[in-house]
N, C-alpha and C positions, 0 to 999 in steps of 0.2 A: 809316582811309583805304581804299576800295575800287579793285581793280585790274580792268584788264581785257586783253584782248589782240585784236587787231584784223587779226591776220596770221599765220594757222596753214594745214598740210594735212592731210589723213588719206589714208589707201589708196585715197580713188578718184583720186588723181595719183601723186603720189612720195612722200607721207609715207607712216611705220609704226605710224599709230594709226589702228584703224576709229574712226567717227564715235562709237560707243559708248565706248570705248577713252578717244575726246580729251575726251568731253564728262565722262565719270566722273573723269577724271584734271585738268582745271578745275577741277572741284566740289574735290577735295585739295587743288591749289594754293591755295585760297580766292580763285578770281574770280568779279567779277558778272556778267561779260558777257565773250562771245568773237565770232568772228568767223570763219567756213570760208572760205579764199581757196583754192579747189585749181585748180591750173593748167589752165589754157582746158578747163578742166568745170565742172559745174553738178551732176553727176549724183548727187553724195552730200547734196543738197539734203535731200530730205527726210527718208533716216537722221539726220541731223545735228540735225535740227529736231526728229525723234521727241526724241533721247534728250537733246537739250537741253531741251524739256518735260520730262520724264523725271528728272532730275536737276537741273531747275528751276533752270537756269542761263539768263539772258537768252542769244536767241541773233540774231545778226546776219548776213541772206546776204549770202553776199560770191562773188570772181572773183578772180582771177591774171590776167591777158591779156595776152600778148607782144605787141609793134607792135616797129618800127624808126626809127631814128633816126640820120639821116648814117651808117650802117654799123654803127649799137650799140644790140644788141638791146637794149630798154627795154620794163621790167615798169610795168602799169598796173592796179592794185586796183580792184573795181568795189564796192562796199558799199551795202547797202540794196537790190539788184539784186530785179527779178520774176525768176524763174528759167524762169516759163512766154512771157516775152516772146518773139515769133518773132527777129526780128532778131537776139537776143541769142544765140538758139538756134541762128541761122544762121551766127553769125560763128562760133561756139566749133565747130559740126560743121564748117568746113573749116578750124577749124588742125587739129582732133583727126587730119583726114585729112590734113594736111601733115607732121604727127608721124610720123604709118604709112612718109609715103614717104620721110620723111629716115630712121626704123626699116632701113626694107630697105637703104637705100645704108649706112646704118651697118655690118650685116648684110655686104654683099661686102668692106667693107674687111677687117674683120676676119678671112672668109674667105681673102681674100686674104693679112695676114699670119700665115694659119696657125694660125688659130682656129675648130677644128671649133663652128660655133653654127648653129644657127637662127630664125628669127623665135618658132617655136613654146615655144621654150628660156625668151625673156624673155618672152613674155606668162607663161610658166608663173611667172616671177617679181612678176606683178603681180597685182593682188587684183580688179584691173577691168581693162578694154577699155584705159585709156590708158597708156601707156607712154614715160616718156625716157628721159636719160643714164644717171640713177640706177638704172635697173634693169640696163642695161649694165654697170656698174659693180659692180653685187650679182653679175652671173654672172660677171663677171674676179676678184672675190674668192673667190667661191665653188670658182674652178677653178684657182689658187695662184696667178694672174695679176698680180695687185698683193692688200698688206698690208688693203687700204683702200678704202670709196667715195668717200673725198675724194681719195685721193692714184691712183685710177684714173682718174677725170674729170681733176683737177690734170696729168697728166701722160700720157695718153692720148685722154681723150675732149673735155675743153674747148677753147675756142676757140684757135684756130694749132694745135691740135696732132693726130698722124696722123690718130683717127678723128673729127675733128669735122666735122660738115657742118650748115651754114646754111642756115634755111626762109626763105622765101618771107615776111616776115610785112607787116601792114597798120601803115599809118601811123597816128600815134599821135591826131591828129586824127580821124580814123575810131572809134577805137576810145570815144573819148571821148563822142562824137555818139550810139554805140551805148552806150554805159553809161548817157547820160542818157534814151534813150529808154526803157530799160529801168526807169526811174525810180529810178538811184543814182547814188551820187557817185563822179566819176573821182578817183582818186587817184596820183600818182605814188610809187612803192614804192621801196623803198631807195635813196635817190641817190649815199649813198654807195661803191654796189657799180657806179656806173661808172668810177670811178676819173677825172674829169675834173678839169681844173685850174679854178680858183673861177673862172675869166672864163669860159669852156666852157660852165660847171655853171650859173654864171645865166644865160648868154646862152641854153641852153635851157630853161630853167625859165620865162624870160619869153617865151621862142615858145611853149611849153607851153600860160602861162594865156592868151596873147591865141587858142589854139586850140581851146580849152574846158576846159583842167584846173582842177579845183574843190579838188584838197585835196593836199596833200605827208604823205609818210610822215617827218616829221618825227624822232620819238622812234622809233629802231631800235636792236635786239639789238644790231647791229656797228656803231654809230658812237661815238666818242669824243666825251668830255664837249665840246669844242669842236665838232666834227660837231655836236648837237644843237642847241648854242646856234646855231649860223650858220645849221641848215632853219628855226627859230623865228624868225631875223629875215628870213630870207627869205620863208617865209609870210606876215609881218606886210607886210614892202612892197608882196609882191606881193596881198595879201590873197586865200592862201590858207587853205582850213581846214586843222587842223593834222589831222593819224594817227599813232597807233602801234602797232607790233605784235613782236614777237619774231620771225617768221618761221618758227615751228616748226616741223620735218621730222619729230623724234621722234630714231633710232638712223642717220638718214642724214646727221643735222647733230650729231654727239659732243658733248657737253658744252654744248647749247643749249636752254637750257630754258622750256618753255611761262611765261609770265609773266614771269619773271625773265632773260630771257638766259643771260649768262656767268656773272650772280649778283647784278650791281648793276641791273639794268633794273628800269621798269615804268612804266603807264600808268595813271593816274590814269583813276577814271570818269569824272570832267570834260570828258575829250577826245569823250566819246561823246555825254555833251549836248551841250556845243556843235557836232559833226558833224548831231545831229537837228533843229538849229536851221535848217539848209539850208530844211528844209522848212515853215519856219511862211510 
């Protein structure tokens, strides 16, 4: 059986694999196909695709892209994306610039409680121009701040808590519109990490499809064997195509591993023909 994964990042977002790095480290896991989702960038595009030729591992571009919804930020996958599309190009340079400015207000809180940093501090922590939580998180461990990047975000930097602060972002229709212009399929990503109750969770997923969403991230690292089965009949009603991915960060998501999850995951290459079938 061949696996694949459909939902990774590398060092041009928050993950801690260069594109050489994930696509060498693929090839070990023995998959056929992967997939670069790195948050509202494009930029490691073509690294990714060198050394995915390279290690001759199929490779599939992809997006991350925050929108909003009723107050809950919602991740939307883009796959099969042009990377040279303008619009596409355009929406992703003003979240990168909505990142910067939630950056610096991040920046005074922590000023404020007593946290000698800089702006200059965390770009030194990232490997590219774009920068979030996660790297906020790398310089509070690095400076005996908290044990953890999970448990600094968990309890400092995520949502309700002192330093978090909310962007601006585009509705999830928008973003959709721009995925398919771009010539990919919009995908709704982890649903289970909004934490909605099952009337909520379809009553958005069916605004979703009537607003152009084409595929559900179905088969995820963090859902439960009943999780899966319930995005699987959800896709089928709503006739979505099905996704799956791992979500892989590398050393900023502990014990989550490319292909396999927790340890029981994966994704069958089947999901990836039928996602290509979109386009006959």
């Amino acid at each position: 059986m061949d696996y694949i994964d459909l939902h990774t990042h590398t060092t041009f977002s928050d993950g801690t694999y260069t594109p050489e790095e994930l696509m060498k480290y693929a090839v070990q896991k023995g998959l056929k196909a992967i997939a670069v989702t790195d948050h509202d960038t494009i930029d490691g595009y073509e690294s990714s695709a060198f050394w995915a030729k390279h290690y001759n591992i199929e490779f599939i571009p992809g997006v991350e892209i925050d929108a909003t919804y009723n107050d809950i930020e919602i991740h939307i996958l883009g796959l099969f994306i042009d990377p040279k599309n303008k619009a596409l190009v355009k929406l992703l340079n003003d979240l990168q610039q909505l990142r910067q400015n939630r950056a610096a207000k991040i920046i005074e809180i922590l000023n404020t409680d007593g946290i000698d940093v800089a702006l200059k501090d965390i770009y030194a922590l990232s490997s590219h121009s774009l920068i979030g939580r996660p790297h906020f998180a790398k310089f509070l461990v690095n400076n005996g701040y908290y044990d953890s990047v999970s448990d600094a975000i968990k309890n400092y930097l995520g949502r309700g808590k002192r330093a978090y602060v909310a962007r601006p972002l585009p509705e999830p229709g928008i973003v959709f519109d721009i995925i398919k212009c771009a010539g990919g399929i919009p995908i709704l990503a982890h649903p289970v990490q909004y934490h909605l109750d099952y009337l909520r969770e379809e009553t958005m997923i069916k605004e979703f499809k009537a607003g152009g969403l084409v595929g559900i991230e179905a088969i995820y690292s963090e859902n439960s064997s009943e999780d899966t089965r319930r995005y699987l009949e959800i896709a089928e009603r709503y006739s979505l195509l099905v996704s799956g991915g791992s979500d892989f960060h590398g050393s900023v998501k502990p014990g989550l591993d490319l292909g396999c999850g927790r340890g029981s995951f994966g994704v069958e290459y089947g999901i990836l023909e039928e996602l290509r079938r979109y386009f006959d």
